[in-house]
Structures are given as C-alpha cells and as structure tokens.
C-alpha positions, 0 to 999 in steps of 0.5 A, a space after each residue: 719688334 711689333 711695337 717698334 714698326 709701329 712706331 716707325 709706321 706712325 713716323 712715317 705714315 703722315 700722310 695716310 694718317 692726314 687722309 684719314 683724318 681729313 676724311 672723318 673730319 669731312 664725315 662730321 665725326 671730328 670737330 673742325 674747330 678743335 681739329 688742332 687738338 687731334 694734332 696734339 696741339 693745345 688750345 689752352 696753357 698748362 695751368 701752373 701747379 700739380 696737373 693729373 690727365 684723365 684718358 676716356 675714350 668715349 661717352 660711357 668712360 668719360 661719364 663714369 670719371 665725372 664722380 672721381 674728378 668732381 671728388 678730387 676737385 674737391 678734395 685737393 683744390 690745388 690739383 689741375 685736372 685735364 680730361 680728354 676724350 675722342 669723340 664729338 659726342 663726348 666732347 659736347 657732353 663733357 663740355 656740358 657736365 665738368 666742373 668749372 676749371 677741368 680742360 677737356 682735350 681731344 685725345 691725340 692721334 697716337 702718332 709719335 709727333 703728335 703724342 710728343 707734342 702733347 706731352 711737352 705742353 701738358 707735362 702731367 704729374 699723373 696719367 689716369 687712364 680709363 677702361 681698356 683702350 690702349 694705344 701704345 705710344 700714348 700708353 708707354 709715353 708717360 714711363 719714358 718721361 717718369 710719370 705714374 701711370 693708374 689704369 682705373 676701372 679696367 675693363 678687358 672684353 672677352 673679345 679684347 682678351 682673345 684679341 690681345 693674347 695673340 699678341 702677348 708680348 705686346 700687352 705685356 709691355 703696355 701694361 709694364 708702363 702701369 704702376 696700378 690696375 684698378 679692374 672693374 671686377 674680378 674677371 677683369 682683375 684675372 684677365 690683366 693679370 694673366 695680360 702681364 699686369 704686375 699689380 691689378 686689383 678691383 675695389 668696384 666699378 665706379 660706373 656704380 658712382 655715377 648719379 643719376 642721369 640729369 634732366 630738364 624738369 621743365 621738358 621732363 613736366 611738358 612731355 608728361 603732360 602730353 603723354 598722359 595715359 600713354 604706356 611708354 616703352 623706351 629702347 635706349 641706345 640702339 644699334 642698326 638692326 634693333 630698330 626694326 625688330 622693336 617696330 615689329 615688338 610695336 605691333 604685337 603690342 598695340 592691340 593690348 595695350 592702346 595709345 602706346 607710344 615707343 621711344 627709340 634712342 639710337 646711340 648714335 643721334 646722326 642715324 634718326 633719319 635712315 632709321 626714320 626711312 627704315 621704319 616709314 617704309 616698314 608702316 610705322 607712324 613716327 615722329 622725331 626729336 631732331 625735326 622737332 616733331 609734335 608727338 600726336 595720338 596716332 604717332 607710334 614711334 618716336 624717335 629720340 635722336 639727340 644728345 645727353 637726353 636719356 635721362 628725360 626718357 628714363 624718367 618717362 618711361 617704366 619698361 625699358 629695353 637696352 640696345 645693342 644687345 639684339 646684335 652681337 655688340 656686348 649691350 649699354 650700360 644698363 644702370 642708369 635706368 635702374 637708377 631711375 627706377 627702370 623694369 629693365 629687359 635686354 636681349 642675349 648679347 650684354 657680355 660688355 656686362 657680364 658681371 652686372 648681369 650676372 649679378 641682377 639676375 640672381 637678385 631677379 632684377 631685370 628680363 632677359 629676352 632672347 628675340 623680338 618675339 620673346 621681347 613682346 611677350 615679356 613686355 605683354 607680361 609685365 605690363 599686365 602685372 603692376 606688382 611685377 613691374 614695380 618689383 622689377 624698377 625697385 629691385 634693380 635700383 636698390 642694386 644700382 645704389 648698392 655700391 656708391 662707396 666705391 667712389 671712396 675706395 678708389 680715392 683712397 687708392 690714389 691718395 700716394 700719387 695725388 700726394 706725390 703731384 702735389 709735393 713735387 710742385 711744393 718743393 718747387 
C-alpha cells in the first residue's frame, strides 16, 4: 500500500520534484552539465555485451567499490561496467579515480519515469547495490525486469534499523527483490535478516580493501619542506560544531607544544568560508587552501577545503582526530589514516563504525575522547610519549591491512552472476 502511493506520489509529484531539483541545482549541489542524467537521461550508449551496474550513493560507498570494480575489469575484460553515484563530490572524485572504459552516471531521481527511462537505455545484466540506501523504485525495478539484484557491503545503522522497523513490511518487499545480501559484519547480517533478508551473510568489509589513499608526492614533498618542525594535528572530515571545539583544543595546546599547526578538513570543502568567519572571530590565525594561502610560522589553523586531498594530510600528520564524531552523526571512516600510519583519536559518537571500533579498541588501537577537554589531554599525552604514538600509528595499520583478502571473498560470491551476464550475451 505504502509503496504504491509512493509511486503514485512519484508519477504525479513532477512538478514539486522539478522545484526540488532546480533549487538544489541553483545551490551548487547537482552538476548543470549533467543535470539530464538525474532525469535518467544518458550521456553515453550502452556499450555492446555483458553490463553490471554498481549503485553507491556517495563518496565513501563509491570508494569502497574502486578495488572490486578494478578486480572485476581485470578478471572479466568482456564485462562492461557502469557506476552511479549521487553527489557532485563523488561525482568529480570518480572521474579522477576509475579505471579507463567504467561510465559513471548520476544515479536517477527515484521517480517512475525517470528510473524507466534509465533502465531502457542501460539494460544491465547485473545490479550491485552498495551499502543501505534503498530507494524503492530503483531497488524493485531490477525484479520487474528479471535481473539479479546483489546487495554488497550492507550496512544498516542503528538509526536505519529503528527507522525501518516501523515500516516493516515495506523493507521486507525491498529487500525481496535481492537475491544475496552481502553485510559488512554480523551485526548487519542479524539486522537484514530480521529486515526480511532471505539470504544475507558477511564475508568482510571491503572498505578493508581500499588502498591507501592516493597523493601528489611533489605537493606531499613541498608541504613537508615548509612544515618542518612543526607537529601537526589533522581533524578530517568535520562536521559544523567540531570546529570550534578543535580551535579551543589549539589553544590548550599551543603553549606545550610550539609551532603547532592544526589541519581541518571539513567533509564538506563549500564550508571553508563560514567556518574560516567562525574561527577568525573566535581568535584564531588561519589560512586556507581554497584562497590558496601561504601557511606562515604564526598561521594557526589551517584549513584544508578541497577535494580528494586527505591523503596528502594524512601523510603529513601523526595524530589525528576523525569528524563527525563530536556530534551525533555516527563518525568517518577511520581506516584510511590507519593505513597511513595515523595515532588515531575520535570523540563518543562513531556508531556508523561500530565493530571496527570495537574491535581496535580491544587491540589498543586507537584514543577515544569524550570532549574537547578530553581531547587536549589525550593529544598532550601522546605527544609526550614517542613510543605510545609510534605503537598507536603501527597498531592500528597492522589492523587496517589485516583483512585485504576480503576483496577475494566477495569475487568468489559473485562469480554465478558474473558467470551468467556473460553467458547470456554468449549465446546471443
């Protein structure tokens, strides 16, 4: 019933959904070039042969996919592959990052026409959908039209979960349309299953797959030059809040340890001005990357508003501190400064992570903090220790590197449907 009127709603809300759309395309947050393809128009043909479609919804889904659809490009040459996503962000990031020959596609506003229309075109043999964003007409589309759909590194939150067992019966006709869900870990696998998952299991996380972040060596090289004997303290991926607490963190700091510099990188780079405002008015001497700022002796905090640049800051740094764990938003993804031999710290709110949080802190891997006062104190602490802060960056990437053969485990669990994409264009 529920999902019916919403497809009615879809049908006939066009024009509230244009409004919507238009207003986001005037806030910078859809590409005016591409807007066609949130239309579900393409811009490219359907290349001949086998065609598997991978769904990630943003920046963190469509990275964790990068090692399986490189493995698969290998593996099976014949295969096309075709990846959308749904953020600018994303977007430019996959653009730098996909092997030659992946399309990438704006994902379609889940409204009947627009979901149809991408389907006629694409015609995939296999729909990969990452994660847990499940948007009902795209999610049921591929059962209508006989084609296997694989739910790979699920992940159901535990706001998700409460979320969804309101609508019970709504989840568990989505989830009829999977014909396997991979989740990222136990916990997942339990809360699919109880969501109306028939066939749900875990054979890892491949977000342990992910190689480390990439980097300009000759940026990476210049910036160590100008920082010599500076420590360096990164926030990544911060969330509104977090910045001002980190600036307080600063000046608790600075008299211990002199010619610190602090490194913010917002999550969201179209916030380096305000949060630039914010911190000037509170004291602080800042420079920032998108003015393209000169970091001086006396610069304090600098902030690092661009995109796909975390790994030239991780390597820069040896403590660092994960966003979006100071406020209640479930944290970042905190292996990718474990790769990069990070002392890792992160503030009460990482439940987006549970399991890998649970799971390093039983290998004393990383620094939980509870606030900004907590925070200074831990840093103070580790600073002061070499042998602590080398232990901490050593621990957590022995963890980090731990699990790379989960990348093979699910290659192997898509091996029938990959077998059958290519038969069925064999025969043809």
């Amino acid at each position: 019933m529920i999902l019916g009127v919403y497809r009615i709603a879809g049908t006939l809300g066009a024009p509230l959904i244009s409004a919507f759309l238009n207003k986001r395309l005037k806030r910078g947050k859809e590409d005016a070039e591409r807007f066609g393809e949130r239309l579900g128009q393409a811009e490219h043909p359907r290349p001949d042969g086998p065609l598997i479609w991978f769904h990630a919804a943003s920046v963190g889904e469509s990275l964790s996919l990068l090692p399986l659809i490189e493995r698969i490009g290998q593996d099976r040459p014949a295969i096309n592959i075709l990846i959308t996503t749904g953020t600018v962000t994303s977007a430019k990031l996959m653009g730098e990052r996909l092997p030659n020959g992946v399309i990438h596609q704006f994902v379609p506003v889940d409204r009947p026409a627009y979901v149809q229309r991408f389907f006629d075109h694409w015609r995939p043999d296999l729909v990969l959908w990452a994660e847990s964003e499940f948007w009902p007409n795209l999610v049921l589309e591929p059962a209508r039209r006989n084609i296997p759909l694989v739910l790979i590194n699920g992940r159901v939150s535990p706001k998700a979960f409460r979320g969804w067992k309101r609508f019970p019966w709504v989840i568990r006709e989505l989830l009829s349309g999977f014909s396997l869900c991979l989740g990222q870990t136990e916990t997942d696998v339990a809360r699919l299953r109880d969501m109306g998952a028939d066939k749900a299991h875990t054979v890892g996380n491949l977000k342990f797959a992910v190689p480390p972040l990439p980097v300009d060596e000759g940026m990476l090289a210049a910036l160590r030059s100008d920082l010599a004997g500076r420590m360096i303290f990164l926030a990544a991926s911060t969330h509104p809040g977090e910045e001002e607490v980190l600036w307080q963190v600063h000046r608790k700091l600075m008299s211990d340890i002199p010619g610190l510099l602090t490194i913010i990188v917002p999550r969201h780079p179209e916030r380096g001005p305000d949060i630039q405002t914010s911190l000037v008015s509170y004291g602080a001497i800042t420079a920032m990357r998108s003015n393209a700022d000169i970091i001086k002796h006396e610069t304090q905090i600098y902030i690092a508003d661009s995109m796909g640049e975390l790994g030239l800051f991780y390597r820069l740094a040896s403590l660092v501190f994960m966003g979006k764990s100071f406020v209640n938003m479930g944290g970042q993804n905190l292996l990718e400064a474990a790769r990069l031999n990070c002392a890792i710290f992160h503030g009460p709110h990482m439940w987006n992570f549970a399991e890998i949080i649970e799971r390093m802190s039983a290998l004393d891997a990383l620094v939980a903090v509870t606030d900004g006062n907590d925070l200074a104190a831990a840093l103070r602490r580790v600073h002061n220790d070499p042998d602590e802060l080398a232990r901490l960056a050593s621990t957590a990437k022995k963890y980090a590197e731990a699990e790379a053969g989960v990348l093979d485990a699910v290659v192997t669990e898509l091996a029938p449907w990959l077998d059958q994409a290519e038969a069925v264009h064999e025969s043809a």
